[in-house]
PLY file of the C-alpha trace (Angstrom):
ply
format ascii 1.0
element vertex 117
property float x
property float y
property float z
element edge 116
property int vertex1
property int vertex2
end_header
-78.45 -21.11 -4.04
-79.95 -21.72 -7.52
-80.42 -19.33 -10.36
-83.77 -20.51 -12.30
-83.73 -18.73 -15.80
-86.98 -18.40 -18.36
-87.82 -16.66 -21.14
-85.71 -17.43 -23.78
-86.99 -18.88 -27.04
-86.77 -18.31 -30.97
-88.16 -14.88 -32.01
-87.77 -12.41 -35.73
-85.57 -10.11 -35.62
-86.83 -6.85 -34.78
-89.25 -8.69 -31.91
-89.00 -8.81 -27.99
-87.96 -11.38 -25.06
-88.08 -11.13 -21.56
-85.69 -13.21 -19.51
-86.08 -14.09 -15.83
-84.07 -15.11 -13.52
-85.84 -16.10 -9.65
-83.88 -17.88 -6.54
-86.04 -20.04 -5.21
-85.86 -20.20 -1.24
-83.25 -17.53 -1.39
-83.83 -15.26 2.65
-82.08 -12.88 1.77
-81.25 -9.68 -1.18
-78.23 -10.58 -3.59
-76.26 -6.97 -4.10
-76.53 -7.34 -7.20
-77.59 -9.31 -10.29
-76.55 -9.38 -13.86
-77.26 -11.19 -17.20
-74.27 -12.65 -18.95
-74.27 -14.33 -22.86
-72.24 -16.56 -24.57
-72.51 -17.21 -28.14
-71.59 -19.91 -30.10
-67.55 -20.01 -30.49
-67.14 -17.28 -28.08
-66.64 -16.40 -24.33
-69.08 -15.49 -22.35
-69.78 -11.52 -22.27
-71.66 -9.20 -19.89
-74.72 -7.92 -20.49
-76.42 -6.10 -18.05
-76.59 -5.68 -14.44
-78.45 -3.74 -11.42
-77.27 -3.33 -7.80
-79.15 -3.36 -4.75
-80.29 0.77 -4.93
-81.79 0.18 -8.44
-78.01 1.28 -10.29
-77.75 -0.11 -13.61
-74.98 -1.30 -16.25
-75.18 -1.87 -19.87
-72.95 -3.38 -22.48
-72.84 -0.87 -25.25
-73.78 -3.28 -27.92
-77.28 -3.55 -26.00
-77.41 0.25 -24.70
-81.07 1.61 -25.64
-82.24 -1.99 -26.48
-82.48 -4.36 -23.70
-83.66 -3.01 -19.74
-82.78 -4.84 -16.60
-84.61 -4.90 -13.88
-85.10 -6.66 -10.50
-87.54 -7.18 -7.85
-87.97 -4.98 -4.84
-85.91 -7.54 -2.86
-83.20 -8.08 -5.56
-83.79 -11.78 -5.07
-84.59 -11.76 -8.76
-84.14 -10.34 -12.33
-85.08 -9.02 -15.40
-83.95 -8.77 -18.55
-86.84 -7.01 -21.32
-84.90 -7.34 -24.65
-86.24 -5.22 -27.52
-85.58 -4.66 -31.18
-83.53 -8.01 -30.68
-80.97 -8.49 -33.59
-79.79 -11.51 -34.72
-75.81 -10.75 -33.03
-77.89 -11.19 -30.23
-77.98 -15.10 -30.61
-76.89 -16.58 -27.17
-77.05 -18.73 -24.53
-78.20 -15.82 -21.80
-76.93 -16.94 -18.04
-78.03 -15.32 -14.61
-75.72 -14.61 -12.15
-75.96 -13.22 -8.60
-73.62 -11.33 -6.02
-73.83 -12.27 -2.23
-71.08 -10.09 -1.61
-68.96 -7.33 -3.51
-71.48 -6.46 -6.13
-69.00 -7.38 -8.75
-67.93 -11.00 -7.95
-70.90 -13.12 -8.82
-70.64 -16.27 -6.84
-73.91 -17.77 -7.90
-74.81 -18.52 -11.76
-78.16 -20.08 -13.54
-77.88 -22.82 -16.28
-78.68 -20.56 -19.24
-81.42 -19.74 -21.48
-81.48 -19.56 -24.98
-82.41 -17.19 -27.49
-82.31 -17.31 -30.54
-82.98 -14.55 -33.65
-83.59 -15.14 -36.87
-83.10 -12.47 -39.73
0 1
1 2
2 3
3 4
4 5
5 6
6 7
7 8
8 9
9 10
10 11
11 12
12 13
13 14
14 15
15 16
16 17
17 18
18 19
19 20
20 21
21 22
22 23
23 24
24 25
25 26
26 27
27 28
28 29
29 30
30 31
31 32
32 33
33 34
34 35
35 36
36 37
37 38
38 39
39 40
40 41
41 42
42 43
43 44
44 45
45 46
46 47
47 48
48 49
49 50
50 51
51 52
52 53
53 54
54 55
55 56
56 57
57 58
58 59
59 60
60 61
61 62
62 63
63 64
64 65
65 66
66 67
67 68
68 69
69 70
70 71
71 72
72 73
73 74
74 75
75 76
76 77
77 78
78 79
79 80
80 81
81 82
82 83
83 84
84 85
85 86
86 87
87 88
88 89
89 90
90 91
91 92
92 93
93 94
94 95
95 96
96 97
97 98
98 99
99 100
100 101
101 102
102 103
103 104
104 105
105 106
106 107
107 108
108 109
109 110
110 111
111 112
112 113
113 114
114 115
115 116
């Protein structure tokens, strides 16, 4: 399965993205779906997520900011990013769950996104 990622791009700080993440050909509903980011010289951190049943998860540095979403068939995602920052730099990845909704067994090649101050 692939992970197909748009949305990212240069933007002030202050302004808005919105990521998204589609699986082309995918039959059936992932359990769930997150956004991961990796910025330059560091390991790659969580995001955001939502399960199949519309439950959501937050990183606390984007709590309030960023809103993940997902199609009604959680075959893709969303990721509306507001009042970006420029900590907030990264390569943003997708990644899906077949399975147990926290092992994510399928992963996109990365968008980024960059903000400048």
């Amino acid at each position: 399965v692939q992970l197909v990622e748009s949305g990212g791009g240069l933007v002030q700080a202050g302004g808005s993205l919105r990521l998204s993440c589609v699986a082309p050909g995918r039959a059936s509903s992932f359990n769930a779906m997150g956004w991961y980011r990796q910025a330059p010289g560091k390991q790659r951190a969580f995001v955001a997520s939502i399960r199949r049943g519309g439950s959501t998860n937050y990183a606390d540095s984007v709590k309030g900011r960023f809103t993940v979403s997902s199609d009604n068939a959680l075959k893709a995602a969303y990721l509306q990013m507001n009042s970006l920052k420029p900590e907030d730099t990264a390569v943003y990845y997708c990644a899906a769950a077949s399975g147990a909704p926290v092992l994510y067994d399928y992963w996109g090649q990365g968008t980024p996104v960059t903000v400048s101050s």
